[in-house]
C-alpha atoms as one frame of an Amber mdcrd trajectory, in Angstrom:
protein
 160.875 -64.692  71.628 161.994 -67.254  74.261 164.538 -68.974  72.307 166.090
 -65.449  71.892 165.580 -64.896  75.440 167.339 -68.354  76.171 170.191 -67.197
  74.479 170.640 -63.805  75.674 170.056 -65.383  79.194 172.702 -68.141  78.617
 175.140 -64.987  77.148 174.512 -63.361  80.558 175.164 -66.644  82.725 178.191
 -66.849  80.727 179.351 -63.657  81.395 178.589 -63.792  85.045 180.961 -66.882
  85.555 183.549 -65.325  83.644 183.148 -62.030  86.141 183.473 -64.414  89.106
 186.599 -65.402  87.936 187.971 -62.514  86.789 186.923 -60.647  90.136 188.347
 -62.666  92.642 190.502 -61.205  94.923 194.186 -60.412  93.800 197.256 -62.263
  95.344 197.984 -60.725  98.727 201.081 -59.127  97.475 198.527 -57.130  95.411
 196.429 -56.245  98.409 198.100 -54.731 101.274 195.499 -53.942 103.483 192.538
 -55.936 104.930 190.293 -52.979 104.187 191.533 -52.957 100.235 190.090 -56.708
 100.419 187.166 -56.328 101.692 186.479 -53.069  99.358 187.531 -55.344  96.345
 184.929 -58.130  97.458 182.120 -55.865  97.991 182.895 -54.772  94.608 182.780
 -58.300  92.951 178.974 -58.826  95.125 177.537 -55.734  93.445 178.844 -56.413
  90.356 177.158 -60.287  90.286 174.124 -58.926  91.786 173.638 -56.032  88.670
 174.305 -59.272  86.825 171.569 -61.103  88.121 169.181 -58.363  88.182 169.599
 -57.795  84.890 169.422 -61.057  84.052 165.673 -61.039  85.983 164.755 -58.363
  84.546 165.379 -59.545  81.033 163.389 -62.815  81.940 160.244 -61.130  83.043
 159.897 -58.622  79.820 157.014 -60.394  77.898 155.134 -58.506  75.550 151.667
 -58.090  76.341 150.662 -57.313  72.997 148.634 -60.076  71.445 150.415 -61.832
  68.140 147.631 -62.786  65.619 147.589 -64.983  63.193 145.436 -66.548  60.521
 144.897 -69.635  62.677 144.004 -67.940  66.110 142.798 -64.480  64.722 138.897
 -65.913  65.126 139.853 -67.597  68.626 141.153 -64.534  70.087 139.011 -61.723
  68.980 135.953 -63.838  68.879 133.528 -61.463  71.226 136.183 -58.357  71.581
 137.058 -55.030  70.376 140.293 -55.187  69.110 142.938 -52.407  68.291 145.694
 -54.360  66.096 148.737 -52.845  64.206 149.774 -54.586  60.924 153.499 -54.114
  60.419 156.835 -55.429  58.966 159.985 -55.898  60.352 161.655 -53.837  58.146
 158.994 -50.838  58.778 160.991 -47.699  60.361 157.509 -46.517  61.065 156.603
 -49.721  63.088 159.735 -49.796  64.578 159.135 -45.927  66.175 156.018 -46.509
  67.605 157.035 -50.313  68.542 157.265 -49.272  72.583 154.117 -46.936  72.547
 151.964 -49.921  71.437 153.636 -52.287  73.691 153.105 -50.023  76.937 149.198
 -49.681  75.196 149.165 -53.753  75.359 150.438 -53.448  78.751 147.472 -50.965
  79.842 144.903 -53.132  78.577 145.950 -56.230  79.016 143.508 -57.090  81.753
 140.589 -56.002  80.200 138.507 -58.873  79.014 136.430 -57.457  76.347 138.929
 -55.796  74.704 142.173 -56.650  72.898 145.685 -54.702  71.614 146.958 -57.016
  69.202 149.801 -57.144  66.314 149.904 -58.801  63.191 153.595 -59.515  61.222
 152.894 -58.982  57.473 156.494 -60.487  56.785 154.728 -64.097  58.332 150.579
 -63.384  57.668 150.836 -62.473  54.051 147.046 -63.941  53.679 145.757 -62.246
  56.894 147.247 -58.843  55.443 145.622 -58.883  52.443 142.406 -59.990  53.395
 142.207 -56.737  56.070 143.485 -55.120  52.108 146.672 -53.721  54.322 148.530
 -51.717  51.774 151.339 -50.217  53.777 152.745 -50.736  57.109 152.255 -49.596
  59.927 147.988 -50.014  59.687 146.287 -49.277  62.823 142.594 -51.019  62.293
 139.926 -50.925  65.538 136.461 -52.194  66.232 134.455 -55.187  65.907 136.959
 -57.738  64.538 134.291 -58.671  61.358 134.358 -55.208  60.460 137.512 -52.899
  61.132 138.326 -49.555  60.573 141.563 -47.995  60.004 142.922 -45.703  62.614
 144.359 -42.179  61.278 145.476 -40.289  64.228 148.879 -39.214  66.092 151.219
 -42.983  67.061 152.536 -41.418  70.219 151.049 -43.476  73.222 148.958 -41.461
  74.609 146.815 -40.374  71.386 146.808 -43.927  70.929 145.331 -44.821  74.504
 142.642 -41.695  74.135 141.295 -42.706  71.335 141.505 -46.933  72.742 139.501
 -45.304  75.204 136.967 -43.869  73.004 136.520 -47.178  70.864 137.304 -50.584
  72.748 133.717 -50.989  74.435 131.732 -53.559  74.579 130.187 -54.491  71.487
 127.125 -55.980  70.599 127.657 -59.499  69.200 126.344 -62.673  69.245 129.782
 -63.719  71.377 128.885 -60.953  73.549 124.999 -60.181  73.849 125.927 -58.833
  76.969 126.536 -55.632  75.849 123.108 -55.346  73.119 120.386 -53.924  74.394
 117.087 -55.477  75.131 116.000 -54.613  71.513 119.077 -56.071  69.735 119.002
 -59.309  71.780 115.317 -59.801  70.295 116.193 -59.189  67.230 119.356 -61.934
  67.327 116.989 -64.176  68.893 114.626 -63.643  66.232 117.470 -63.908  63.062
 118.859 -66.856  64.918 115.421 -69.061  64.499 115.003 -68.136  60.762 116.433
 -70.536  57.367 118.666 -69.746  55.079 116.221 -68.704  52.610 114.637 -65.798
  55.308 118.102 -64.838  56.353 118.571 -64.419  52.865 115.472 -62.833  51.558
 116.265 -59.926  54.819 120.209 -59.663  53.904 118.561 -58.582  50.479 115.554
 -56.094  52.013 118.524 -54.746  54.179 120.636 -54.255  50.763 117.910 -52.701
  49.381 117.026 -50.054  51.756 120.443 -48.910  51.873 120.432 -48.544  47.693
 117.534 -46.745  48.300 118.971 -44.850  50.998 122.161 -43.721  49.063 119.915
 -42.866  45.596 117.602 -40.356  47.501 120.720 -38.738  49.302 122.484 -38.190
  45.918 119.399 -37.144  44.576 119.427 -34.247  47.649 123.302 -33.564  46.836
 122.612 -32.895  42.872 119.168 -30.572  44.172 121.599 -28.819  46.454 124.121
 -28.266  43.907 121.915 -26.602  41.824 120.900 -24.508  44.155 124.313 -23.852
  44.777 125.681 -23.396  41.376 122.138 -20.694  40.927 123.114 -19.045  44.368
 126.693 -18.860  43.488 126.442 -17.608  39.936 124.011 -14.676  40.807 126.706
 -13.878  43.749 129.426 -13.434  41.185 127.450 -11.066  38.620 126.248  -9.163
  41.951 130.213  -8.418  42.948 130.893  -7.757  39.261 128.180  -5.079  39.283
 129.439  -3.374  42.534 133.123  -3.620  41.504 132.113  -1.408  38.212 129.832
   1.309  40.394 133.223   1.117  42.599 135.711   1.688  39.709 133.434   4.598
  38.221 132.911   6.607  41.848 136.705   6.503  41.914 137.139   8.274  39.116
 134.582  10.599  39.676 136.284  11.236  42.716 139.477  11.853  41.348 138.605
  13.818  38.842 136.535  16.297  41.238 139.616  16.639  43.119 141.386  17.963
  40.244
């Protein structure tokens, strides 16, 4: 955070003063040669320059990993696909794969229609539970109304393959850039109809998709049967050729004796 930042910064300028006045050059009984001298305050230059690099360097290191929250989550993602981890401070998981998601903010940080984002659990208790995070770290990706949980290897570059494979574009009514001509009719068409015919489709929709699911277990039972039948007449086959196979055996051996 910047206030840490601050601090460590002001630590540093601290320390730098101190090295200019420990490093300055030693009494001249001490040195006995010009060329000791001017060793001893080339010395002291690198040393306050490492300094100040360092203290650059520590300046410019800003996460670009995007910190969510309840309050700007809709702001922010509004529009986007979004690849967020949900995590703790305490999490040794989170903690491991803390610099392979910030280097996978830093790749796509430019990229306007997408988003690499974290969420602290410790601080967005509400926002955790309403994605039902049960455990940390949870990778979720997609369209921000309607996530789904990432399974796959946390090393970066699994994590920027598959970022590849899912931050597109999506069709949205933020972003009816990417829907096709089709899907942009059909927004402009939901977006002129009441409450009552947004309704009355939300519950066609609902119903199609009972249907859908009650024919496809009705297929899954008819195929279960099947399989069961198949399965059963299988077995008593390999029961019947085991037998033949134990009798010729013993034929067998008995001829040879």
């Amino acid at each position: 955070s910047i206030s840490v930042l601050f601090h460590n910064n002001r630590q540093k300028t601290r320390i730098f003063q101190d090295s200019l006045h420990y490093c300055r050059c030693p009494h001249r009984s001490v040195i006995n040669s010009k060329k000791q001298a001017r060793i001893m305050v080339a010395l002291q230059q690198l040393y306050c320059l490492l300094i100040i690099l360092s203290i650059s360097a520590s300046a410019s290191t800003a996460s670009s990993v995007v910190e969510l929250s309840e309050k700007n989550w809709d702001n922010l993602t509004k529009g986007k696909s979004i690849f967020v981890k949900f995590c703790a401070k305490a999490c040794s998981h989170c903690n491991a794969m803390k610099y392979a998601w910030e280097r996978l903010g830093k790749t796509w940080a430019e990229n306007e229609n997408a988003l690499v984002g974290r969420v602290d659990c410790d601080q967005e208790t509400r926002l955790c539970k309403k994605f039902e995070v049960l455990g940390t770290p949870t990778l979720l990706y997609g369209d921000p109304v309607s996530l789904q949980e990432y399974a796959g290897d946390k090393d970066y570059n699994a994590l920027h393959e598959w970022a590849e494979q899912v931050l597109v574009p999506i069709c949205s009514l933020h972003n009816t850039k990417a829907c096709s001509e089709m899907d942009r009719q059909r927004l402009d068409e939901w977006m002129n109809m009441s409450l009552i015919e947004i309704d009355a489709l939300i519950k066609g929709v609902k119903d199609e998709e009972r249907n859908a699911q009650r024919e496809f277990d009705e297929q899954v039972q008819k195929l279960q049967k099947q399989y069961d039948a198949y399965n059963d007449m299988h077995a008593r086959k390999k029961a019947f050729i085991q037998n033949e196979i134990k009798f010729l055996k013993t034929i067998r051996q008995q001829s040879k004796e």
